[in-house]
Each structure stands twice: as C-alpha cells, then as structure tokens.
N, C-alpha and C positions, 0 to 999 in steps of 0.2 A: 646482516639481518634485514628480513623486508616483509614492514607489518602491509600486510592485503586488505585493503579494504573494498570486498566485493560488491555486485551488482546486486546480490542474495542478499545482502544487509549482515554478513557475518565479518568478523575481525580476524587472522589468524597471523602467524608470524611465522612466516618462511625463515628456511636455514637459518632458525635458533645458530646455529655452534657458529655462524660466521661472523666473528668481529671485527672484520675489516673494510664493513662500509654500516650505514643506517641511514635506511629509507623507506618511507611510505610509498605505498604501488596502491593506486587507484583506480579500480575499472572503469569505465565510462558509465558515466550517471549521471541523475538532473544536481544542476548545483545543489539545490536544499539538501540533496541527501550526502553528496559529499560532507557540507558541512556539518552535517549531525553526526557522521562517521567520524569527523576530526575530532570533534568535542567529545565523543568516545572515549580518546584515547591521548586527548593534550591540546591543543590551543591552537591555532590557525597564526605562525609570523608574519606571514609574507607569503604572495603567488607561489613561491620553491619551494618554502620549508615549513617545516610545522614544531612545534614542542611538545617532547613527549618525558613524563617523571619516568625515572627508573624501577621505579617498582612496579609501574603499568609492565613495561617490558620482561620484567623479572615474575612478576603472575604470567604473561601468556604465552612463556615461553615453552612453560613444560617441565622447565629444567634446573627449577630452582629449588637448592639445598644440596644439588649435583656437585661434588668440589673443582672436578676438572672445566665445567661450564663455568660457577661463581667467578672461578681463577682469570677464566678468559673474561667476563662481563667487565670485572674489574679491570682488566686491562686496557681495556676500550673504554672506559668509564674516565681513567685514568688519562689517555691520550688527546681523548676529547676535552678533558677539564682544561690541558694543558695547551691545547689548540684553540683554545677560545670558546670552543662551540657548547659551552655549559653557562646558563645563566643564574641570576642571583639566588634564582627558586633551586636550584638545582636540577630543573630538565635541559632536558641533551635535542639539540638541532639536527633535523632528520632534513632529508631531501627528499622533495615528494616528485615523482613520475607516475605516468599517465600509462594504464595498460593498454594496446590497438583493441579496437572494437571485434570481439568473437563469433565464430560461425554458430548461430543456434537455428534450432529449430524453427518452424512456426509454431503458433499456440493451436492450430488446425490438426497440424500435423502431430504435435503434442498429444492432443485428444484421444486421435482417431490409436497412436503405440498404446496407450493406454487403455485403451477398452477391449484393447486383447487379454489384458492382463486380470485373470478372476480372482476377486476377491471377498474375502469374508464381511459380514453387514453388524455395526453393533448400533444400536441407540444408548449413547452417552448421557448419564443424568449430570447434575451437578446442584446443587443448593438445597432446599429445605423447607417446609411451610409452604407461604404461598410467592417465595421465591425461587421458586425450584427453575429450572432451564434445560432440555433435550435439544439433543441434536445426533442425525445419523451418519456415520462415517463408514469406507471403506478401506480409510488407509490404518485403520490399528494392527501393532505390531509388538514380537516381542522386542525388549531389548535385551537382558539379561536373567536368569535365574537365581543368579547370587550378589546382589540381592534380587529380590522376583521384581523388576521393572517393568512396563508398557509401554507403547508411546501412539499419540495420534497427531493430525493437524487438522489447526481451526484458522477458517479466515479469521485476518482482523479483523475484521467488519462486520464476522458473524453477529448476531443477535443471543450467542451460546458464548461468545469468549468472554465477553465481560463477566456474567457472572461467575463462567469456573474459576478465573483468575482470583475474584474475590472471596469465594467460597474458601479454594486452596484444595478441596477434595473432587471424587469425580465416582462415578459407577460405569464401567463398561459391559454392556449386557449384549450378549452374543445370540443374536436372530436366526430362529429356524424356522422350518415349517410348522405353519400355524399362527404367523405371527402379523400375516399382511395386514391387519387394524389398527396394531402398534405402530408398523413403520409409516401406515397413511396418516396416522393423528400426527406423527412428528415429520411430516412432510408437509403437511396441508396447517395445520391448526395455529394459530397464533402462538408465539412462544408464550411458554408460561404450564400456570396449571392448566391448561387448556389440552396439553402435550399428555398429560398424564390423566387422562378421564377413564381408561381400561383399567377393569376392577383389580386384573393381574400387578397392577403397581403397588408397591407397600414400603413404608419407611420406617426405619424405628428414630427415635427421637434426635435431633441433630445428625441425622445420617440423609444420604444423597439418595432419590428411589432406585428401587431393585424390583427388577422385572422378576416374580416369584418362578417364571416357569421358563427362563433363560435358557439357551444351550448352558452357558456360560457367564457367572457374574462375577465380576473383580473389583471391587472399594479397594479405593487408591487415593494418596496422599498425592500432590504434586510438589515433584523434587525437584523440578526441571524446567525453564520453559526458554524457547530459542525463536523470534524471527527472521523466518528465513523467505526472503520475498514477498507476496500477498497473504502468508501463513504462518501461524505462530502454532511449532513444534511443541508436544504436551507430554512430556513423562511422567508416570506416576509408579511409586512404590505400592503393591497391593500390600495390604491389609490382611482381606478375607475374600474369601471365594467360593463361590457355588458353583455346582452343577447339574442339569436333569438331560435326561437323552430323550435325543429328538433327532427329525434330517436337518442339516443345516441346506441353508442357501446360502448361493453369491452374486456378487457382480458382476456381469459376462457382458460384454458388448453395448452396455447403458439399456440392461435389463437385469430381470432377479430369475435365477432359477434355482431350483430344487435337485438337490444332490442325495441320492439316497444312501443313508449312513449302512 
C-alpha cells in the first residue's frame, strides 16, 4: 500500500490489495503543506516515517467490508503488530518517500489549451436575504443522473466560496442570449446584493436566487466538496429545475459568443 499525498492537495492510496510494504509517497511541496497532509492522515514520527490508525487506511482504501481484502489487511496488521512496528495507540509505522519532481505544463501554456476549449456560462447564486453571494463560472459539469449531481470550481480565495460553504445550497442558472447585464453585474459589482440588482432575480423564502428566465436553473444541496490545488470542487444534488428556450452562449477563446439554438 502507498498513501499519495499530492501536489493537488488530494489523499489516495495506491495498490489497496498490496500488503507487503506501507508507505507514504509524497510529491514535492512546501513543507507547510506536507505537514498538513500528514496530520490528514496520522502524526509525523520521525524524518522517515509517519503514523497512520487503521481505520484511516481501512476508509480509503475502497475496500473495506471486502472479505478477501479484510483477510489480507489483517494479515499485515497482524505482521506488523509482531514486528514491532504498531504502537500503544494502535497506529502502524509507514515509511515515507519523496516522489522526483514532474514534467508540467506552464500556467501560460495552461491558459492558452484552455481557451480552445468552449464552454457553457452559468451565474452561481448561493445564500439568502441580504447574504446572498454570485459568481460566474464556466467550468459546471455534469456528474451523474442517478442521483442528478453537478459539479463546479471555486477558488479558495473567491469572495463566493465562503458563503456557499455556509449556506450548504447553491443555484446554477444557465446564461443565454439576452443575458449580458446579468453576467456584467456579477463581473463588475461588489459581491453581495449588489450582484443581484436585475429585476429578473427572484427568491422564495430561504431559497438561493434564481434567474426567472434562465436557459437552465438547478437548486442544489451540496453533498461534496474536494480541494484540489487553488480550487475547491462543488457538487451538488438538484433539487428542482427549470427551464425556458433561449440561444445559449459560451466561452471560446476568453470571449462570449452566441450560439444559435
């Protein structure tokens, strides 16, 4: 087994089924985040090794409740108790190694793949009263139909993430023609009600606003939330949904155009 702890800021554990070593694999990061990755997932011993509880290992493996995986965890559970390497807590002594540093991209060159790629516009509400918070994305996606899932990203740093977070729900309203006043109020305008000054917004009571004349509106709970890198992944299970026809636009080349339905 070799829990990952990447440069993305995700956790995962490689070859679950192999019992015959345990080790943390760390990509190249600033120490701060190394350590907030360790603390993750068990305690920092020593320069080498770390301590991890068994049942951290046992949630992320995938494979737990599996009889012929349990069989082997145990066995390696079992080897290690007898080897020394289990202490009085009962976490298990991992060895940690260093991944070599990876070919990536530039962030330049990042950009430039990406604005090939056209995509759909929604302005995201979230909150309520006069804590309401917009923001426009073009990364919304589906995830699943059963159950009916979404998903988006928001910087951490947005001025929109705190609120959704606390809110817990969200509105994705799907931008078409006729809509350039909306997307400028939530480009331009101070976050807040300030975002929501087009009379086309409407809320009913404890609900997130909804653009009344959307391509597409989705009330969604959030079931989900991951980050990964400078951005915190958003799922949400809808609720309810509207629709009214319209042309939709997109994002083509860091501009909006008009697509005629």
């Amino acid at each position: 087994m070799r829990f990952h702890l990447s440069d993305s800021g995700t956790l995962s554990l490689r070859e679950p089924m192999d019992f015959k070593r345990l080790e943390v694999l760390i990509d190249p990061q600033p120490p701060e985040a190394v350590e907030r990755a360790i603390h993750r997932i068990g305690r920092r011993e020593s320069a080498t090794h770390v301590r991890i509880a068994p049942s951290v290992l046992r949630f992320v493996s995938g494979h737990a409740g599996e009889p012929e995986w349990e069989e082997g965890f145990a066995r390696m559970l079992d080897y290690a108790q007898r080897s020394g390497w289990v202490d009085d807590a009962g976490q298990v002594r991992a060895h940690i190694s260093h991944a070599g540093q990876e070919d990536v991209v530039s962030i330049d060159e990042f950009k430039t793949a990406l604005r090939a790629l056209p995509a759909g516009i929604c302005a995201v509400s979230t909150g309520q009263g006069d804590k309401v918070a917009g923001m426009i994305v073009s990364s919304l996606t589906a995830v699943c139909a059963e159950p009916p899932m979404i998903g988006f990203f928001a910087h951490r740093q947005s001025s929109f993430t705190a609120p959704l977070l606390e809110s817990g729900r969200f509105v994705a309203n799907v931008l078409g023609e006729g809509h350039d006043a909306v997307m400028a109020q939530f480009l331009q305008a101070p976050q807040g009600l300030a975002r929501f000054s087009d009379e086309r917004w409407c809320s009913e009571s404890g609900q997130a606003p909804v653009l009344s004349d959307a391509l597409a509106s989705m009330e969604c709970d959030v079931v989900w939330t991951q980050t990964l890198g400078t951005h915190v992944l958003v799922v949400g299970k809808v609720r309810r949904s509207r629709h009214s026809p319209s042309n939709p636009v997109v994002h083509f080349n860091a501009a909006t155009h008009r697509i005629a339905a």
